[in-house]
Each structure stands twice: as structure tokens, then as C-alpha cells.
C-alpha positions as CSV (number, residue, x, y, z in Angstrom):
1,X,-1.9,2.4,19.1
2,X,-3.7,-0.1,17.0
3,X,-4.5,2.9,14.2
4,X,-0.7,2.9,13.5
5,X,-0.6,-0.9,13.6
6,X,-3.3,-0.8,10.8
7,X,-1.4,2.5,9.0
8,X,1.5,0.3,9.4
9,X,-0.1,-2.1,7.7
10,X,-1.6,-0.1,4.8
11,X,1.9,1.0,3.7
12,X,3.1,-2.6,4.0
13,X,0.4,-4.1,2.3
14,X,0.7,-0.6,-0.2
15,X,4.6,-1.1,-1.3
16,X,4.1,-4.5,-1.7
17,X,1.8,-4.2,-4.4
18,X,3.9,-1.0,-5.8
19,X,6.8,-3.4,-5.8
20,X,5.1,-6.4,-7.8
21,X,3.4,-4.3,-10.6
22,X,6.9,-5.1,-12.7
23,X,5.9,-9.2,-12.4
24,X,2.3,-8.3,-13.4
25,X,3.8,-8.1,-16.6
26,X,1.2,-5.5,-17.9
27,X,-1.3,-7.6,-16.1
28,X,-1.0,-10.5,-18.3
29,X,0.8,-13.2,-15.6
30,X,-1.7,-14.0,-13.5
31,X,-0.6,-14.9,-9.8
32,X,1.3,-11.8,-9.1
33,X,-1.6,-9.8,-11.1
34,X,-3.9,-11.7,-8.1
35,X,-1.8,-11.0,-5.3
36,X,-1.0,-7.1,-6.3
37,X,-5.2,-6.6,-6.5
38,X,-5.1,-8.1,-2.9
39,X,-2.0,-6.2,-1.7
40,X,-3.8,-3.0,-2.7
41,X,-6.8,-4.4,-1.8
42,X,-5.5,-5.1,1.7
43,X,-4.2,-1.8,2.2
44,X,-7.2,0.4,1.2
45,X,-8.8,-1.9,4.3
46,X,-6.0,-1.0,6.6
47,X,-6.0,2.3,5.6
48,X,-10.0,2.9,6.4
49,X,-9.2,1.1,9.5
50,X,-6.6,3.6,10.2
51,X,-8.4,7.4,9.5
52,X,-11.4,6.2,12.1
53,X,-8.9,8.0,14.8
54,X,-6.0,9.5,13.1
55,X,-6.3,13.0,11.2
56,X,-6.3,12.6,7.5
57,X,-3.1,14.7,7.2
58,X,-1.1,12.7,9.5
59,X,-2.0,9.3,7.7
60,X,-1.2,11.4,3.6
61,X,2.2,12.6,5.4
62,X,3.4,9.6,6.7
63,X,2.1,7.2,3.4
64,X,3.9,10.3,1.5
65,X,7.0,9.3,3.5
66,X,6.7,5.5,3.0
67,X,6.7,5.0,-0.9
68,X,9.8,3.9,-3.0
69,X,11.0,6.2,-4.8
70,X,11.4,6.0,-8.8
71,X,15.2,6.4,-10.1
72,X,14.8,7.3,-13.9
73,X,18.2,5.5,-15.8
């Protein structure tokens, strides 16, 4: 149960750094530039974490499943 908690956590910690790259501002404001390195950061952790006991296809499916989607204008 705790290798969902951490997957859980890897696609937590993985939208919210999706979600601030706008306020990066091509990387040139610095605070949410910081905390969208440690959002991704933080979810590369969880995600190791995660595939010691869940199969690698499982953990791509349900990442897969998790990220917001792009609507082009």
C-alpha cells in the first residue's frame, strides 16, 4: 500500500510542476522556476520509491492516466 502512496505522490508532485511551468515565465522568475525543479525533483523520488514493488507498466499506465491534458485554442 505505501508504493501507491508514493505513486500517488509522484503524479502529485509531477502535475504540480506541469501546472507551474506557465509562471516560470521561460525560466526567468525565479521562485516558481525553484519550486517546479523541486516539484519534479520530488516526483522522480517518489516515483523510484514507487517501481521497487510495482511493475513498470502499471506505474507508465496510471502516470499516463494522471497528466492534464493540453487544449490547443
Amino acid at each position: 500500500m505505501s508504493s501507491y502512496l508514493a505513486l500517488l505522490g509522484a503524479i502529485i508532485f509531477e502535475v504540480m510542476g506541469t501546472l507551474l511551468l506557465p509562471a516560470t515565465k521561460e525560466f526567468t522568475s525565479t521562485i516558481p522556476t525553484i519550486v517546479m525543479s523541486a516539484s519534479y525533483i520530488a516526483s522522480f523520488y517518489f516515483l523510484t520509491l514507487a517501481l521497487k514493488t510495482i511493475p513498470l507498466a502499471i506505474v507508465l499506465s496510471l502516470i499516463h492516466i494522471s497528466e492534464p491534458t493540453r487544449q490547443e485554442a
